[in-house]
BADO-70394 format. One record per residue (C-alpha): x negated, y negated, z. Coordinates in steps of 0.5 Angstrom, whole numbers. Layout:
+-------+-------+-------+
!    xx !    yy !    zz !
+-------+-------+-------+
!     X !     Y !     Z !
...
+-------+-------+-------+
//
This chain:
+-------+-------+-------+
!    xx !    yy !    zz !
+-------+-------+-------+
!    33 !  -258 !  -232 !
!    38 !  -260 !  -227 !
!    40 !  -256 !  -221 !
!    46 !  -259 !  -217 !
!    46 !  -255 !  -210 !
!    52 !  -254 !  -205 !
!    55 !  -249 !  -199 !
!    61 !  -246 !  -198 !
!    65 !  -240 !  -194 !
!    63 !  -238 !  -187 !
!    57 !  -235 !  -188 !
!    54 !  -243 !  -191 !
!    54 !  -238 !  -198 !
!    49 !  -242 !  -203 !
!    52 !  -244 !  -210 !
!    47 !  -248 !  -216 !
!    50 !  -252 !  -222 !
!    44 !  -252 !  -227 !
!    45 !  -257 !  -233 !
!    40 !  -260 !  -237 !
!    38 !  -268 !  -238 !
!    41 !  -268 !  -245 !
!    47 !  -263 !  -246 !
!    53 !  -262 !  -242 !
!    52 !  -255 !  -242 !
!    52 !  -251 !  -235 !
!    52 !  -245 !  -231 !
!    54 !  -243 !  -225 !
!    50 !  -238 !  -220 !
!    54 !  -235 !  -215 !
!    61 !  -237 !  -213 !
!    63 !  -238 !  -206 !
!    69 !  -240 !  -203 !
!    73 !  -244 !  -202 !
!    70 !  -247 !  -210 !
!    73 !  -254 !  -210 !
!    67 !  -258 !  -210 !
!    64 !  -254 !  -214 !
!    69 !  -255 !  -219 !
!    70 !  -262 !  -217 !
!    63 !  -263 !  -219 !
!    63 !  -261 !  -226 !
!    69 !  -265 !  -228 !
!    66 !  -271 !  -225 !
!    60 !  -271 !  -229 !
!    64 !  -268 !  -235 !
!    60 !  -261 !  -236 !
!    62 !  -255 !  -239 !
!    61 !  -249 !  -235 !
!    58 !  -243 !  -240 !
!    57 !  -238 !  -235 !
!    58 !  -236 !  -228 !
!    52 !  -231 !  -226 !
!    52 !  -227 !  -220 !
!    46 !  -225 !  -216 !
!    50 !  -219 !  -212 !
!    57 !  -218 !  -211 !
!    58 !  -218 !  -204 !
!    64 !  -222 !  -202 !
!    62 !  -229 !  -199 !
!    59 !  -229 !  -207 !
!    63 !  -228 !  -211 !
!    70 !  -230 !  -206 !
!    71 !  -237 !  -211 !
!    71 !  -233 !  -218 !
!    80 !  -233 !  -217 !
!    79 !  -241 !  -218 !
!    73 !  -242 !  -223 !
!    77 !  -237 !  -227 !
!    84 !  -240 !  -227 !
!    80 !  -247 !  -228 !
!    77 !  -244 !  -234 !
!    80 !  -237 !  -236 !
!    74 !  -234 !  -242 !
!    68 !  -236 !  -238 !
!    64 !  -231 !  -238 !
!    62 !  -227 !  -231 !
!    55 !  -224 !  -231 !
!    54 !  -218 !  -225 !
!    48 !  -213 !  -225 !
!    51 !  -207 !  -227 !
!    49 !  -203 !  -221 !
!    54 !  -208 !  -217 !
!    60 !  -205 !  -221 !
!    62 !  -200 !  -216 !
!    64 !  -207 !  -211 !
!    68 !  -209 !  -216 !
!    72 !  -203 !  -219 !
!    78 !  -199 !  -217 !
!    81 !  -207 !  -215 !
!    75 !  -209 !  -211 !
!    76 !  -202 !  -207 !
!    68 !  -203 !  -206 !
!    68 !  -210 !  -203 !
!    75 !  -209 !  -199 !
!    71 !  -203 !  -195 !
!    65 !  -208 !  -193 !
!    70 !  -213 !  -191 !
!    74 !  -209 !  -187 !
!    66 !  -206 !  -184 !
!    64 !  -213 !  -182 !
!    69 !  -218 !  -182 !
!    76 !  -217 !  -182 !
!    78 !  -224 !  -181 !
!    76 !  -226 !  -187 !
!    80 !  -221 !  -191 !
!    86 !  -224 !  -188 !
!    84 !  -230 !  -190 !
!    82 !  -230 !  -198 !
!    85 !  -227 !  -202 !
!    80 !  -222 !  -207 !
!    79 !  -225 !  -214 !
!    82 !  -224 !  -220 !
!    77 !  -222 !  -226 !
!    80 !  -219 !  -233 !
!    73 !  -217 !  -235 !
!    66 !  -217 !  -233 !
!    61 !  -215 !  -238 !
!    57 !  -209 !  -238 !
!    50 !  -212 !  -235 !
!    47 !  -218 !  -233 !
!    44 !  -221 !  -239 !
!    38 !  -227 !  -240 !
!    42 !  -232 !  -243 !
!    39 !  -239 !  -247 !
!    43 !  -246 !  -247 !
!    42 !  -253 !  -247 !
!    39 !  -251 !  -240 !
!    33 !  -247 !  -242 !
!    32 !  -239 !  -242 !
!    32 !  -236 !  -236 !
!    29 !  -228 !  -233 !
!    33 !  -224 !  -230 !
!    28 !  -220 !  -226 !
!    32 !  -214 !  -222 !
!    30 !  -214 !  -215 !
!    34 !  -209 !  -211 !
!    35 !  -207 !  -204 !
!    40 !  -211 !  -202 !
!    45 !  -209 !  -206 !
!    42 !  -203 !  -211 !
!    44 !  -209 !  -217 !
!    41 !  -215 !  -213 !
!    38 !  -219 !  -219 !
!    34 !  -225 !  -219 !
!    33 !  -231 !  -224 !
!    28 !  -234 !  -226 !
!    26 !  -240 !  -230 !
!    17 !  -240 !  -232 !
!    18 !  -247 !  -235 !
!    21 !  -250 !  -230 !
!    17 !  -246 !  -224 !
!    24 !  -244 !  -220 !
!    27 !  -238 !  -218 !
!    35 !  -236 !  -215 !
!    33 !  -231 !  -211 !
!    41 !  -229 !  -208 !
!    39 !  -225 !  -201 !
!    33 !  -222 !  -203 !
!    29 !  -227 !  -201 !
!    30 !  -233 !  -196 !
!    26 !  -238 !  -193 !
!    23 !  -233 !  -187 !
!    26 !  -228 !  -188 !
!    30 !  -223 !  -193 !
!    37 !  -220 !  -194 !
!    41 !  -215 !  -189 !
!    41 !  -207 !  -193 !
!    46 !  -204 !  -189 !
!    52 !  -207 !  -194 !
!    50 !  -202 !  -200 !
!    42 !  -204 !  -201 !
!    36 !  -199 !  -198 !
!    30 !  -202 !  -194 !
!    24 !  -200 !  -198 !
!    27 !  -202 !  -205 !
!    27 !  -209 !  -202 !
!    20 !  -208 !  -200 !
!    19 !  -207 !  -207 !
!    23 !  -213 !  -210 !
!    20 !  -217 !  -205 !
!    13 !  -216 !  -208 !
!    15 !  -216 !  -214 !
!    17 !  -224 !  -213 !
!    10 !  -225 !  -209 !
!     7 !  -224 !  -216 !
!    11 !  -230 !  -218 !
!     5 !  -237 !  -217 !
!     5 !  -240 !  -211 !
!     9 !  -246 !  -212 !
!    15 !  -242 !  -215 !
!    21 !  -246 !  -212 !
!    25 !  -241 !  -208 !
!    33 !  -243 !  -208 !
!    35 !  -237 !  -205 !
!    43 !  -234 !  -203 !
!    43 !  -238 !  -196 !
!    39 !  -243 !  -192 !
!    34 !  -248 !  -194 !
!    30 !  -248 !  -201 !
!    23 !  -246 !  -200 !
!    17 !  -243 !  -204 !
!    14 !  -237 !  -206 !
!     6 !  -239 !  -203 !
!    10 !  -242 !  -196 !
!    13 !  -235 !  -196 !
!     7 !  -232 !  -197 !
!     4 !  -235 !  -192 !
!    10 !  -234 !  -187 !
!    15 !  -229 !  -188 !
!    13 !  -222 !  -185 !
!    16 !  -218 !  -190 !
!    11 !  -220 !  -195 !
+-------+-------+-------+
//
């Protein structure tokens, strides 16, 4: 597996392409905006996106979707379902969180234009390898994490950072993190962590380090 990171949006808003050595086959987790180098990237090293997989849906992750879509239209969007409410009733959800916590950044980007979204977020299997959804809840009610036990890696989306964990005011709840949180710290120790912001850490650093496990 290859995981190719970039950062984008105001709030230094991580996105992964993962690939293998062999296929051209990738899948895109989370969606910052402004997303063209993200897609820049993807056409350089001739790849096929088969999927885009959100961890949460908070803006600054999903703000790039209107471009991953227009680029390529039936590229299937995963969202754990939980999460729906942000997206329903034309984005209803998130407009609400913006208008709470930034409304310079609703002036600035325009909401993405998704025809459809699935009705959960599922394992998928690729020339990429097979991933684990673990559901980690507490910084949004449908925060999910993705886990790869071949290739010792986990993208946590906010759940966890390195040194500390995502905010639970934006529609999350404190001690359902606390609970998520443990449940990654049964991950090994040397689980890498690439996480929704900041810098890639490991599950034994975190251990180790951050207060809240």
């Amino acid at each position: 597996m290859k995981i190719q990171p970039f950062t984008a949006g105001p709030y230094g808003t991580c996105c992964y392409i993962v690939y293998s050595y062999n296929g051209a086959g990738c899948v895109i987790i989370d969606a910052p905006f402004p997303a063209d180098k993200i897609l820049s990237f993807i056409e350089a090293n001739k790849l096929s996106p088969e999927a885009v997989c959100l961890t949460h849906a908070h803006y600054d992750h999903i703000f790039g979707l209107a471009e991953i879509r227009k680029r390529y239209a039936k590229l299937p969007i995963y969202l754990g379902e939980e999460d729906f409410p942000f997206i329903e009733d034309g984005y209803s959800g998130t407009i609400g969180l913006l208008q709470k916590s930034d409304p310079f950044f609703l002036s600035r980007y325009a909401l993405p234009l998704i025809d459809e979204m699935p009705q959960d977020f599922i394992p998928y299997s690729d020339s990429t390898g097979l991933f684990s959804v673990i559901k980690t809840p507490g910084h949004t009610m449908g925060s999910v994490s993705l886990y790869s036990e071949s290739e010792n890696v986990v993208f946590t989306g906010d759940t966890l950072f390195h040194g500390s964990v995502g905010r639970t005011d934006l529609g999350g709840d404190y001690n359902t993190l606390l609970s998520s949180l443990k449940r990654l710290s049964s991950l090994s120790a040397d689980t890498l962590v690439l996480p929704g912001h900041g810098t890639m850490t490991d599950i034994g650093t975190e251990k180790a380090v951050n207060p809240y496990l």
